[in-house]
Residue frames as qw, qx, qy, qz and C-alpha x, y, z in Angstrom:
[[0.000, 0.891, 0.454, 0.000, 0.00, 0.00, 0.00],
 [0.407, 0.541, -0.004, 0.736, 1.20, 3.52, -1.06],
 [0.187, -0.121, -0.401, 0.889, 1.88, 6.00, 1.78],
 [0.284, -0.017, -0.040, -0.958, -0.70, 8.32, -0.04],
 [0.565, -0.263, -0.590, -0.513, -3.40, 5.29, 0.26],
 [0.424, -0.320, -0.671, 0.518, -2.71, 4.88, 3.73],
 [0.293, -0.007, 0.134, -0.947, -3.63, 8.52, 4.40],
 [0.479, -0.183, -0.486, -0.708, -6.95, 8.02, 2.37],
 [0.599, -0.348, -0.708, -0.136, -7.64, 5.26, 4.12],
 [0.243, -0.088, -0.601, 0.756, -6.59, 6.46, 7.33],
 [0.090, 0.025, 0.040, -0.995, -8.94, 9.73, 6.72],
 [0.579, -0.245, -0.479, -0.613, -11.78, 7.80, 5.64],
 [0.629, -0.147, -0.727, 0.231, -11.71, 6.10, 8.95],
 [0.182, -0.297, -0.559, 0.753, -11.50, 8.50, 11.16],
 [0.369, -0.142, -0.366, -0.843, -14.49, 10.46, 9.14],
 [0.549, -0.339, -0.422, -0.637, -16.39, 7.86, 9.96],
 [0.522, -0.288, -0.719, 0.357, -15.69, 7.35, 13.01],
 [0.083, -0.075, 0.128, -0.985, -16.16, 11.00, 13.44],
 [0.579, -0.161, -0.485, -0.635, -19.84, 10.21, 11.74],
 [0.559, -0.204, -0.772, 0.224, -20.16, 7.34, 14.97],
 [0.200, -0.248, -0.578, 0.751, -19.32, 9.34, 17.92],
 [0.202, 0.095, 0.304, -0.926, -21.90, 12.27, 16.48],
 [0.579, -0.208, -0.598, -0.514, -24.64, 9.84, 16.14],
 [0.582, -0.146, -0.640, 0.481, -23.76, 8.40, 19.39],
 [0.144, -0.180, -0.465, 0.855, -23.96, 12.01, 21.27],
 [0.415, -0.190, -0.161, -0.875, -26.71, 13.27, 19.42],
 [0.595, -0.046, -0.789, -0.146, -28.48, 10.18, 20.79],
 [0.420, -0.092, -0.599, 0.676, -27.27, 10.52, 24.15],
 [0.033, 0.147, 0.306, -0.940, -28.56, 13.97, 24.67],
 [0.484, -0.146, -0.362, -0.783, -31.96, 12.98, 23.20],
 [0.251, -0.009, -0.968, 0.007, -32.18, 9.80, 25.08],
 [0.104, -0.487, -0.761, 0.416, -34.87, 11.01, 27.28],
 [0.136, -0.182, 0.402, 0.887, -36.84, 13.23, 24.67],
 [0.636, 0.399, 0.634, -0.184, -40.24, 12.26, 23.68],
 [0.713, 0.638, 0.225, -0.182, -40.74, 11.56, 20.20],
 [0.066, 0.631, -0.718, -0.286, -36.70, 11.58, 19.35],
 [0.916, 0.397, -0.053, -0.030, -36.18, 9.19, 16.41],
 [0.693, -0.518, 0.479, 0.151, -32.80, 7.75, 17.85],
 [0.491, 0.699, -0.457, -0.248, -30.53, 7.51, 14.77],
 [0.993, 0.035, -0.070, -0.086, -28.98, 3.77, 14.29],
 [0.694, -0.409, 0.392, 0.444, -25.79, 2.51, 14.19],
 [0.592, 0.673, -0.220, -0.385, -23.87, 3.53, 10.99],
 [0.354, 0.439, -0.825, -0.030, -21.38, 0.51, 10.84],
 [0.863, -0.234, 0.175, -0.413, -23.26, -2.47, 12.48],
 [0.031, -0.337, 0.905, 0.256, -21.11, -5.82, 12.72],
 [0.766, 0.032, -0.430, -0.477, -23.14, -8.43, 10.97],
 [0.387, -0.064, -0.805, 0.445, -22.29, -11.08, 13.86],
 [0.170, -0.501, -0.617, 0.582, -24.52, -8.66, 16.30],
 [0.012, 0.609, 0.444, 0.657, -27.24, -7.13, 14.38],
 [0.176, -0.228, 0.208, -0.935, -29.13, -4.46, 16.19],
 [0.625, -0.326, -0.381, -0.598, -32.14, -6.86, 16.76],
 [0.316, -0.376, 0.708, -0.507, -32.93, -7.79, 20.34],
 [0.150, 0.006, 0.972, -0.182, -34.58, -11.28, 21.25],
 [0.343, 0.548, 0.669, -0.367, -38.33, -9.78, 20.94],
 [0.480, 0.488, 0.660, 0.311, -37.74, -8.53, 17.74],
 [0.111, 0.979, 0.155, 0.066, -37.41, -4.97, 18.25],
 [0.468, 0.417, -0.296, 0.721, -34.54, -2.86, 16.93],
 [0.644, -0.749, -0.127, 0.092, -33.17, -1.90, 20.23],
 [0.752, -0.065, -0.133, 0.642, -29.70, -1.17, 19.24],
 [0.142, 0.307, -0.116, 0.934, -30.02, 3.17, 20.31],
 [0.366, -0.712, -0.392, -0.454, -32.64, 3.07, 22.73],
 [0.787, -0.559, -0.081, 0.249, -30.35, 2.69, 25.75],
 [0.275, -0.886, 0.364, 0.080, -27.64, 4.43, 27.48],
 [0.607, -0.498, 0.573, 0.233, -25.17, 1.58, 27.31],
 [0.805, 0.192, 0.500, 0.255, -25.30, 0.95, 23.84],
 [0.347, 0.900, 0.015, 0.265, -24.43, 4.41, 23.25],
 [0.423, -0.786, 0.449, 0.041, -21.81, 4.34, 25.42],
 [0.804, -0.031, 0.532, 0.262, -20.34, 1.07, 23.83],
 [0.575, 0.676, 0.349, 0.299, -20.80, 2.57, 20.28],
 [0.146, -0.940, 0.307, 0.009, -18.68, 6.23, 22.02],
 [0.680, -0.514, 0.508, 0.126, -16.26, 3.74, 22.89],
 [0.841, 0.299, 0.400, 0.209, -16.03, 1.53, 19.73],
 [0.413, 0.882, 0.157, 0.164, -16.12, 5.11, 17.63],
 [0.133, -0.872, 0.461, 0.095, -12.72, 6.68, 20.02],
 [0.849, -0.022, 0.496, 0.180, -11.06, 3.28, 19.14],
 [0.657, 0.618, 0.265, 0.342, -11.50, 3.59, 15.24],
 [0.113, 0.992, -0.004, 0.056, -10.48, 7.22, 15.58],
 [0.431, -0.840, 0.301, 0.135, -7.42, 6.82, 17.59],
 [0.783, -0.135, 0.550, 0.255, -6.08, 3.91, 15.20],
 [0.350, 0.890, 0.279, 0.088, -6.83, 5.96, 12.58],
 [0.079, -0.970, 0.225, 0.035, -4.68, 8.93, 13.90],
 [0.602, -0.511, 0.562, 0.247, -1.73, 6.17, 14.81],
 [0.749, 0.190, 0.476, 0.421, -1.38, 5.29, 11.31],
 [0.270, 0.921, -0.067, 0.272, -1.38, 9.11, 9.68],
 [0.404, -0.848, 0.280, 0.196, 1.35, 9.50, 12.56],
 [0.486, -0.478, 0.642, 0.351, 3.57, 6.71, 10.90],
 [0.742, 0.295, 0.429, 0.421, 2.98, 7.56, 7.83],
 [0.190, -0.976, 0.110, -0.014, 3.48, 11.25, 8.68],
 [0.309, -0.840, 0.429, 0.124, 7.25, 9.69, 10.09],
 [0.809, 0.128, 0.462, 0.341, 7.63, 7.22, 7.36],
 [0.550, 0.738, 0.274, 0.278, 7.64, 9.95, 4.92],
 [0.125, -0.912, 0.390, -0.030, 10.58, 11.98, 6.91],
 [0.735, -0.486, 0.454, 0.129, 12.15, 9.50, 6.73],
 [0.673, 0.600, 0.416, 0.118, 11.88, 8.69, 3.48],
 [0.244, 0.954, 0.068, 0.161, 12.51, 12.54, 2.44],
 [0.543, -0.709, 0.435, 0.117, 15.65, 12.39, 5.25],
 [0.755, -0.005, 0.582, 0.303, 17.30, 9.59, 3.05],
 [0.570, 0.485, 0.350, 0.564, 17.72, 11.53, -0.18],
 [0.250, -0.950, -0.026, 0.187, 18.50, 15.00, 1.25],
 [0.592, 0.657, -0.337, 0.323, 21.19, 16.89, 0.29],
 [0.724, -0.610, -0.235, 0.219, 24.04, 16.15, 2.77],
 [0.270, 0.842, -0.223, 0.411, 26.58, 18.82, 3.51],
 [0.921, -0.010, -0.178, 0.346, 29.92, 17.17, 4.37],
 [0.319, 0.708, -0.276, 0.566, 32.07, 20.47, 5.52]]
């Protein structure tokens, strides 16, 4: 993978983790709201849909599963960030290695 597709990818990650956490807070602060329409998950794993036992989507009516989903979303983000860093200090390096070197 090229440095510059790491970025991309990097960026598109943390976007959408961005896109997580403010679904997640907007949630939060509605949670007790009448008539808030509770926005879903936007990445759902297919292993643990959003459907509870009785059949009702349940996966944003509750505190803790917005809290899990906060959580999940700083995760993505932060792993995100750790790979721009090192490819941020691959690319000094990189640039370091063909510099001009002045030998006086």
């Amino acid at each position: 993978m090229s440095l510059i597709n790491s970025l991309s990818a990097s960026l598109s990650g943390m976007l959408a983790a961005e896109a997580q956490i403010n679904r997640a807070a907007s949630n939060i602060a509605n949670l007790n709201t009448p008539g808030y329409k509770a926005g879903g998950p936007l990445n759902t794993n297919p292993l643990t849909p959003p459907i509870n036992p009785s059949g009702q989507d349940g996966s944003n009516r509750d505190l803790a599963s917005q809290v899990v989903q906060l959580d999940r979303a700083s995760i993505l983000y932060d792993a995100n960030a750790a790979v721009i860093r090192s490819t941020s200090r691959m690319t000094g390096a990189l640039l370091d290695m063909f510099a001009p070197r002045d030998d006086s």
